[in-house]
C-alpha positions in Angstrom: -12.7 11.4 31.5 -12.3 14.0 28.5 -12.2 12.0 25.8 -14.7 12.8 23.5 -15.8 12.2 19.9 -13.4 13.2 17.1 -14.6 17.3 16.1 -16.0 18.0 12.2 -13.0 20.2 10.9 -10.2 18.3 12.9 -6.8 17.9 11.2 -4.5 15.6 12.1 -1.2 14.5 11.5 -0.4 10.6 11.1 3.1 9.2 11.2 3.1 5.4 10.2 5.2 2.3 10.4 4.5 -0.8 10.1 5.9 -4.7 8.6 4.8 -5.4 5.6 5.3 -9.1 3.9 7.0 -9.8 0.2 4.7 -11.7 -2.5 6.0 -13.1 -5.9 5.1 -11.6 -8.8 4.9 -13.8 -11.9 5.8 -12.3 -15.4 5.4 -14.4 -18.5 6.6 -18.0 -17.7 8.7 -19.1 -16.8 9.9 -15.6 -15.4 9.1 -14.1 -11.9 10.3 -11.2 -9.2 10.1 -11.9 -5.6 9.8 -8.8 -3.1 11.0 -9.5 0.1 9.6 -8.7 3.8 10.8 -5.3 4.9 9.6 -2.5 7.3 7.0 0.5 5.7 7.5 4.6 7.4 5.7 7.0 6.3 2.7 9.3 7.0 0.0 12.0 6.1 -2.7 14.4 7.1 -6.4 13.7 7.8 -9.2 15.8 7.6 -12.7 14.7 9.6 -15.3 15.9 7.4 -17.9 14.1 9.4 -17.2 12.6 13.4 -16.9 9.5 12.0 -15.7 10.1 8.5 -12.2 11.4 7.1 -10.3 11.6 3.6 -6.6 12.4 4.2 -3.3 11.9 1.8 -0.3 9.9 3.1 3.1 8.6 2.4 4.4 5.0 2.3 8.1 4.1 1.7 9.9 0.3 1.7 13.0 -0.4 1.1 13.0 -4.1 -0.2 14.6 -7.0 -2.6 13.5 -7.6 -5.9 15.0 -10.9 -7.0 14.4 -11.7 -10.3 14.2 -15.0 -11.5 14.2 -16.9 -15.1 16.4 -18.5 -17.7 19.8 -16.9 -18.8 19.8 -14.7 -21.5 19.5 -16.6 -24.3 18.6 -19.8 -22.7 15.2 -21.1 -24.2 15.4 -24.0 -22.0 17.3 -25.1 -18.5 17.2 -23.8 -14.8 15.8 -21.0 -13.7 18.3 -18.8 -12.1 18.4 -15.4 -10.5 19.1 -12.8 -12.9 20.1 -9.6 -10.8 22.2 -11.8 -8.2 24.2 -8.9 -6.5 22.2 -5.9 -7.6 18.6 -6.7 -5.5 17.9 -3.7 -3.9 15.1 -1.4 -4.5 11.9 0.2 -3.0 8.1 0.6 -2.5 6.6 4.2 -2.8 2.9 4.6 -2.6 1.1 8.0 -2.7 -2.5 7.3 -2.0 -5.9 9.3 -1.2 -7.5 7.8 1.7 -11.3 8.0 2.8 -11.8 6.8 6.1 -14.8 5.7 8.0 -15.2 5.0 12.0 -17.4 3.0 13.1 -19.6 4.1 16.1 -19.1 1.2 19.0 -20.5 3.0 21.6 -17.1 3.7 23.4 -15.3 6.5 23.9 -12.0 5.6 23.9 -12.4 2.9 21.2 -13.2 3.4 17.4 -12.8 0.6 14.6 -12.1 1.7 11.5 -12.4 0.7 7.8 -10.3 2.9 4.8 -9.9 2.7 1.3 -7.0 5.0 -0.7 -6.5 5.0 -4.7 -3.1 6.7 -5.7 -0.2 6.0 -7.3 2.5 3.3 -6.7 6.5 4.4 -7.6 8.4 1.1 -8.0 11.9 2.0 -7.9 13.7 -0.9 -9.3 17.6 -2.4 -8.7 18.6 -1.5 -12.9 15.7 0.4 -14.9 14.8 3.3 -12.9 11.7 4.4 -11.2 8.4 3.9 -13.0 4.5 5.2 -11.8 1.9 2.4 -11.9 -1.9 2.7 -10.5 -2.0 1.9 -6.7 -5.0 1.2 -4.2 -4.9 0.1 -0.3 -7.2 -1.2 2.4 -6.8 -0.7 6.0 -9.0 -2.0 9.0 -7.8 -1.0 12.3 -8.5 0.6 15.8 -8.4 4.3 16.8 -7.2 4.3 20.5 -8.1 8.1 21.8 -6.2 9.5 24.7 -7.2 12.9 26.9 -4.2 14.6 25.2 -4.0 15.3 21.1 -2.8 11.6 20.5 -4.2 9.1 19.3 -2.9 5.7 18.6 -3.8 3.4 15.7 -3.6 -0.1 15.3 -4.7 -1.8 11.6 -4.1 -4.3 9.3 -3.2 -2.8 5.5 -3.5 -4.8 2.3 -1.6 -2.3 -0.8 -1.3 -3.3 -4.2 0.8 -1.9 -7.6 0.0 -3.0 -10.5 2.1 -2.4 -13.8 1.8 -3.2 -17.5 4.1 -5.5 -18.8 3.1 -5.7 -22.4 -0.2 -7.5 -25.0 -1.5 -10.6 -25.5 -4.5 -11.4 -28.2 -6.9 -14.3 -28.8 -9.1 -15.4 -31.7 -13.0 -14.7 -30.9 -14.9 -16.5 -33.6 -17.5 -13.0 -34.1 -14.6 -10.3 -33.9 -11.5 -12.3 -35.2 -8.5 -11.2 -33.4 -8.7 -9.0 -30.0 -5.2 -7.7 -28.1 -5.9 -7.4 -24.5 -2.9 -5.9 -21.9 -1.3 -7.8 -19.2 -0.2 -6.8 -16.1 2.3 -8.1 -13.2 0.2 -7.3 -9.2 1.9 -6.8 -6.6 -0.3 -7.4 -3.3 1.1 -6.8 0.2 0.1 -7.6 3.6 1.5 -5.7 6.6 1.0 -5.0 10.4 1.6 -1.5 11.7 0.6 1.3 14.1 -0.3 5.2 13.3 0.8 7.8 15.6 -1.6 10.7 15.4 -1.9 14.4 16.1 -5.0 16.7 16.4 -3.9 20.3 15.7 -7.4 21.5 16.4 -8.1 20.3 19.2 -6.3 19.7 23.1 -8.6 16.7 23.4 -8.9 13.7 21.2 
């Protein structure tokens, strides 16, 4: 009793967490990074522009590995080995614009959702720094609305970085030579819950 459909105009704020899984990202071969498992904080604001519509801007951080592997320095042949043994530590940062869209179940309490988010991925690695790549996520989840200003959300994310890592060219028998870039993906897969807040309004 109370609960009733999110307001146009509402403004809420998020606070995420959420375990996200490592992948292996191959480099030119033999050479690869692996990113570990680790837990992902962060959080954002959402603005309904519709009942069943939102765009919002949120925060991700993960503090993580990054073993790199390949041949010693030097070595143009022999085992691969880790390179940064000892000094393995960085982190995850994505800043990401989020469009949002609930779909209408027929319950009150209960609203799947789908979201998409484009932004910008900081990598923040063990020896070189931090560096800006292109970022995008997707999220499909489950508001859980309450008769108070929470809400709670359950969802599945899938995020992805993606960062040049230098040229490769082939011969095309019309145009002669053509240089193409390559890039190293990273694509995670994580679990997680949303905590969120509706300033506007005293019911969710």
């Amino acid at each position: 009793v109370g609960v009733k459909a999110q307001d146009r105009g509402s403004v809420l704020l998020n606070v995420a967490g959420g375990y996200t899984f490592g992948d292996r990202v191959d480099l030119y071969s033999p050479s690869y990074v692996q990113f570990g498992d680790g837990f992902q904080w962060g959080g954002g604001f959402e603005y309904f522009i519709q009942q069943n519509s939102s765009i919002g801007i949120n925060y991700y951080r993960m503090d993580t590995s990054m073993e790199a592997y390949g041949r010693a320095l030097g070595a143009a042949a022999g085992p691969i080995v880790q390179l940064n043994a000892g000094n393995d530590s960085g982190a995850l940062n994505y800043i990401l614009a989020d469009y949002t869209y609930y779909f209408n179940t027929g319950s009150s309490t209960l609203k799947p959702y789908l979201a998409a988010g484009l932004g910008v991925g900081i990598l923040e690695t063990p020896s070189q720094g931090s560096e800006t790549n292109f970022a995008w996520d997707l999220k499909l989840g489950a508001k859980i609305k309450t008769g108070s200003p929470v809400s709670i959300n359950l969802q599945a994310y899938l995020q992805s970085m993606s960062e040049p890592i230098g040229s490769s060219t082939y011969w095309n028998s019309w145009y002669g030579p053509i240089s193409y870039t390559d890039y190293a993906v990273l694509y995670q897969f994580g679990l997680g819950a949303v905590i969120s807040y509706d300033f506007k309004s005293n019911k969710m």
